[in-house]
Backbone bond lengths (Angstrom), bond angles and torsions (degrees), N, CA, C in turn:
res aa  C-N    CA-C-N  psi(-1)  N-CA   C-N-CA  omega(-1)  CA-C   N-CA-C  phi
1 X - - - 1.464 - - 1.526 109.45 -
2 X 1.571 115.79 138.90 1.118 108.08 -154.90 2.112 97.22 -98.76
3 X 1.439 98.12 162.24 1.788 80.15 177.28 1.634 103.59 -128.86
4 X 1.112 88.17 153.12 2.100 94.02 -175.14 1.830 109.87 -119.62
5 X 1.303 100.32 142.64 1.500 118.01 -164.63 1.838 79.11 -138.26
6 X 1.943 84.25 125.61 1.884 101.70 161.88 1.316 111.97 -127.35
7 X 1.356 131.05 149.86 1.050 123.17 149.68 1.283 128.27 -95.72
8 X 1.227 119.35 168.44 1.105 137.85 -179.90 1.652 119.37 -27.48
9 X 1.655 152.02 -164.84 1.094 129.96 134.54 1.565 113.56 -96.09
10 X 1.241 98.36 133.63 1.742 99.81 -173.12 1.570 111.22 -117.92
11 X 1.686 103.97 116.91 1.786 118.29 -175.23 1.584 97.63 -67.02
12 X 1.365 115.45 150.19 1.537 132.13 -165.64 1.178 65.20 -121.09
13 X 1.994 116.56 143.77 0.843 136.60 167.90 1.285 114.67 -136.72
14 X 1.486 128.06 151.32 1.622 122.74 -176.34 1.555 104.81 -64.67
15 X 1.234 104.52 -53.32 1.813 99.04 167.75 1.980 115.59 -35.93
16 X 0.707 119.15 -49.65 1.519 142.64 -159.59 1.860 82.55 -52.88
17 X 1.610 85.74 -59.19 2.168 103.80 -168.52 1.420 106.71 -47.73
18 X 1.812 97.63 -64.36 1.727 103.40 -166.85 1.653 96.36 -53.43
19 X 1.305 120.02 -50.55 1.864 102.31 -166.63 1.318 118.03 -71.82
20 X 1.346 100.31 -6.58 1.570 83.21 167.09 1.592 125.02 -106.67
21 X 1.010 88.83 -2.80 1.852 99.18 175.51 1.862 80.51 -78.88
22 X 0.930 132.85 -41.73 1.695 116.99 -160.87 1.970 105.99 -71.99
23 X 1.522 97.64 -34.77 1.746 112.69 -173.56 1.670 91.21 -74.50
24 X 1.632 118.61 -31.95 1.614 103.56 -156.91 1.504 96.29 -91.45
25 X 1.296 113.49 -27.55 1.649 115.79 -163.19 1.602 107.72 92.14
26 X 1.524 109.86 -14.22 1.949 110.61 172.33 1.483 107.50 -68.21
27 X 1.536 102.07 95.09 1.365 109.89 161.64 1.520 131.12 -83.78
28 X 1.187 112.65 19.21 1.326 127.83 -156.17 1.789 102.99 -73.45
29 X 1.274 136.07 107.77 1.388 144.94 -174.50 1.542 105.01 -38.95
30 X 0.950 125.29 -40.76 1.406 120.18 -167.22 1.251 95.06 -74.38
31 X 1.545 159.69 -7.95 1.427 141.80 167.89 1.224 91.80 -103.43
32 X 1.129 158.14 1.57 1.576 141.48 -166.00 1.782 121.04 -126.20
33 X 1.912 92.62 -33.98 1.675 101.99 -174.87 1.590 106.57 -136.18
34 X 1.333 114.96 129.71 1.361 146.52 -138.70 1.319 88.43 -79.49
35 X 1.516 133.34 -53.77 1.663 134.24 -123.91 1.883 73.98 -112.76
36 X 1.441 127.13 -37.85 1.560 114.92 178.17 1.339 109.12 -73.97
37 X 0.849 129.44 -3.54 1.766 129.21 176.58 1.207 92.60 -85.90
38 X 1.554 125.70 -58.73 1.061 102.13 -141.91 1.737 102.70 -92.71
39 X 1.075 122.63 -0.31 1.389 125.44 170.38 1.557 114.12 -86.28
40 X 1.242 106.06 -4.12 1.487 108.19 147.09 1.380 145.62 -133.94
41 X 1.623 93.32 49.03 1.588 131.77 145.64 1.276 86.20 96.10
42 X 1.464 160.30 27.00 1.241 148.78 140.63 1.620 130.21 -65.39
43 X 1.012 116.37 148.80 1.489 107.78 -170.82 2.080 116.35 -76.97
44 X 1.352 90.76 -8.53 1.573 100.31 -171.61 1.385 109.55 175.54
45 X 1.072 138.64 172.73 1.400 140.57 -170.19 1.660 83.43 -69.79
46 X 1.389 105.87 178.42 1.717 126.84 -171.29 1.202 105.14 -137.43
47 X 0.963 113.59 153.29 1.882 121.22 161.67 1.210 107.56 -69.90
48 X 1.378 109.86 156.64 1.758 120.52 179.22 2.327 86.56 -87.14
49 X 1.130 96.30 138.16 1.435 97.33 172.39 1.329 114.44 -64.95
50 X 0.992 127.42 -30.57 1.774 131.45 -153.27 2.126 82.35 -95.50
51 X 1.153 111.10 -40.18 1.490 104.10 175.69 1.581 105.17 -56.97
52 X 1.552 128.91 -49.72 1.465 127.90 166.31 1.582 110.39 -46.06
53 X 1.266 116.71 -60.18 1.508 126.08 147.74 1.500 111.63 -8.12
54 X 0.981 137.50 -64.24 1.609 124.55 -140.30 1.669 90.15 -124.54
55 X 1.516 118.03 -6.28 1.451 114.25 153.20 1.781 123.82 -59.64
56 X 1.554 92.08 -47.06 1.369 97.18 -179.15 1.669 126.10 -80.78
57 X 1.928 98.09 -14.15 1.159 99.65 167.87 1.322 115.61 -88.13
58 X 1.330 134.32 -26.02 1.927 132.12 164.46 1.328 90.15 -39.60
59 X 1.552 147.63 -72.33 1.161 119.73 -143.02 1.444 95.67 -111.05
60 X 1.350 134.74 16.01 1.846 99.17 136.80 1.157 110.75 -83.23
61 X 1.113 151.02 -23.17 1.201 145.95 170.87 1.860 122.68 -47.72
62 X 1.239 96.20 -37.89 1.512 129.96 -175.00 1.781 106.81 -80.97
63 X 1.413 91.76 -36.00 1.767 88.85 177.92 1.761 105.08 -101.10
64 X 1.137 114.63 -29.23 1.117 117.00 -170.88 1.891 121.75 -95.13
65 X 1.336 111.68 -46.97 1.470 117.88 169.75 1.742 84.05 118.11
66 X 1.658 89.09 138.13 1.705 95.72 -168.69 2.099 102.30 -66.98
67 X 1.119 122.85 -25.07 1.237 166.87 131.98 1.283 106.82 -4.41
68 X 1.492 131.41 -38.26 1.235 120.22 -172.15 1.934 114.22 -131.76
69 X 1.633 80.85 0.88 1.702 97.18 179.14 1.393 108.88 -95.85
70 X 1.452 117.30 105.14 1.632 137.44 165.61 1.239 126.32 -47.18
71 X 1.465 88.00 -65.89 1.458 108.92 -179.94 1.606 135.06 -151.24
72 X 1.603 128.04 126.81 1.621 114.61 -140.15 2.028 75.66 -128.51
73 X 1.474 111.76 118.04 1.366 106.51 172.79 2.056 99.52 -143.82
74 X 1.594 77.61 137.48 1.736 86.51 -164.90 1.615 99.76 -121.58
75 X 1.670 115.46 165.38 1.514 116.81 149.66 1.849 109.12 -121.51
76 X 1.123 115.14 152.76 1.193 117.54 -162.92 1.774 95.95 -102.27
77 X 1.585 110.78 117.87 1.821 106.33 -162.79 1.208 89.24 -96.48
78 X 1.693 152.91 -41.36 0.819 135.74 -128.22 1.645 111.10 168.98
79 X 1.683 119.25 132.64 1.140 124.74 -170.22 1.494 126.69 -53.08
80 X 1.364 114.27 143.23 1.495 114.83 -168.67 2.051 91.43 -100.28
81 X 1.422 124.19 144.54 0.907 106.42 175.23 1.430 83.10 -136.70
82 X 1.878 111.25 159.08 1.966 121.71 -176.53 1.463 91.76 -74.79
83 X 1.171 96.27 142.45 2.040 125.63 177.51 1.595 72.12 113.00
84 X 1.054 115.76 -90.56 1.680 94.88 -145.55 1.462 153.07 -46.66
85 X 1.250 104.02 163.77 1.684 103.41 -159.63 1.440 112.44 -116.65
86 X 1.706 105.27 114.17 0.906 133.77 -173.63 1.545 129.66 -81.31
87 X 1.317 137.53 149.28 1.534 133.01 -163.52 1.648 106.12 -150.03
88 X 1.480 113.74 102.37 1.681 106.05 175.58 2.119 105.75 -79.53
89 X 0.829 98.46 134.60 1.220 107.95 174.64 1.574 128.39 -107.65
90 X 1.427 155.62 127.81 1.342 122.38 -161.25 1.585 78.34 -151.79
91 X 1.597 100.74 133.43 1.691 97.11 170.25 1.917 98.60 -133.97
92 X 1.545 105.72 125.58 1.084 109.99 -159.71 1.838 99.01 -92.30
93 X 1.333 101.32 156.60 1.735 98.39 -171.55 1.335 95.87 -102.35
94 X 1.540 114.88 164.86 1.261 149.65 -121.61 1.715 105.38 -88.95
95 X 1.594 97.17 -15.31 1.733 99.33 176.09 1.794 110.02 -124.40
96 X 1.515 104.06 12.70 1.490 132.36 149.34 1.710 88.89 64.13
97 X 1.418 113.63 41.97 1.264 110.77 168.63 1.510 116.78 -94.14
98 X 1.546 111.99 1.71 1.324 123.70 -165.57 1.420 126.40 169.32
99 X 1.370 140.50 -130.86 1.188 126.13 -171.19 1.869 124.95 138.15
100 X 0.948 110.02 141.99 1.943 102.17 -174.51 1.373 93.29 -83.66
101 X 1.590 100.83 172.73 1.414 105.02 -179.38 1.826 91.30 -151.92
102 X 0.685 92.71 109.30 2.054 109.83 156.98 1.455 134.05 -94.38
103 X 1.105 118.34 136.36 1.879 118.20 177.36 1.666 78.48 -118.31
104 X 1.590 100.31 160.37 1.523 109.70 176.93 1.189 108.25 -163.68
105 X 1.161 131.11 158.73 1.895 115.65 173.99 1.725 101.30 -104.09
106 X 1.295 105.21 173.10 1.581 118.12 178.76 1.536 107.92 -45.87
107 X 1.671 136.05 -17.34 0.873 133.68 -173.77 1.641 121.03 -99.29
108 X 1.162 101.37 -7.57 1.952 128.72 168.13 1.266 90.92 79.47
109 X 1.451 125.35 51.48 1.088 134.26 149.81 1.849 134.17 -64.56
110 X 0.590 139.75 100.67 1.826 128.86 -148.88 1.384 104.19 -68.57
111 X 0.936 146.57 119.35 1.828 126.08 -177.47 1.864 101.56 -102.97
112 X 1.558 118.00 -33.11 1.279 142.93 178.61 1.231 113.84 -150.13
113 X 1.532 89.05 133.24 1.855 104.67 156.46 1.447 95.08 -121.55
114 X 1.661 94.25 173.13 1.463 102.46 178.75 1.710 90.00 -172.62
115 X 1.605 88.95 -163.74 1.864 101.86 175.50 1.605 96.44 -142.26
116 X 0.985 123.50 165.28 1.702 157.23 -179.64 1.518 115.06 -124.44
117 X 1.267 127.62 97.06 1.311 115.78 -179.72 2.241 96.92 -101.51
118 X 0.922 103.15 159.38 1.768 108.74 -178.64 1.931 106.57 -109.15
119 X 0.906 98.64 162.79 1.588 101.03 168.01 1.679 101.97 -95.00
């Protein structure tokens, strides 16, 4: 029987972007400045993926114990933009050796998949 862990919904905020472009060293304009995004055809600055990344890894870590997580491997489906509200999802399989892991917004938008393997 398989078991499911959600989090909370979590608002992406432009603050959220700029500090982590400063913690990641991704200075890349399109997560940080509004008027360069959008002059290169984006609807608004974006999240850095690996920042979606390390959202979904705080709470396997948080549900799981940093301790029992092997291995955390994702694909990035689709842009994260600030206002939106985000949801890590993790449903572990049936011999709890592992499990998918999804972020999504309120609109069941996919932003990441990935896998969870356990020790």
């Amino acid at each position: 029987m398989s078991q499911m862990k959600m989090s909370e919904y979590i608002t992406i905020t432009r603050e959220q972007l700029v500090r982590y472009a400063g913690a990641s060293g991704d200075f890349n304009p399109i997560h940080t400045n509004m008027i360069l995004a959008k002059d290169n055809g984006l609807p608004d600055v974006i999240a850095q993926g690996m920042f979606i990344m390390g959202l979904a890894g705080s709470h396997l870590t948080r549900w799981f114990g940093l301790n029992k997580v092997k291995q955390f491997d994702v694909k990035f489906t689709a842009m994260t933009l600030p206002g939106e509200r985000v949801q890590v999802i993790c449903t572990i399989n049936g011999e709890d050796t592992g499990g998918e892991v999804v972020v999504k917004n309120e609109n069941e938008d996919v932003k990441l998949k990935g896998s969870i393997q356990f020790f």
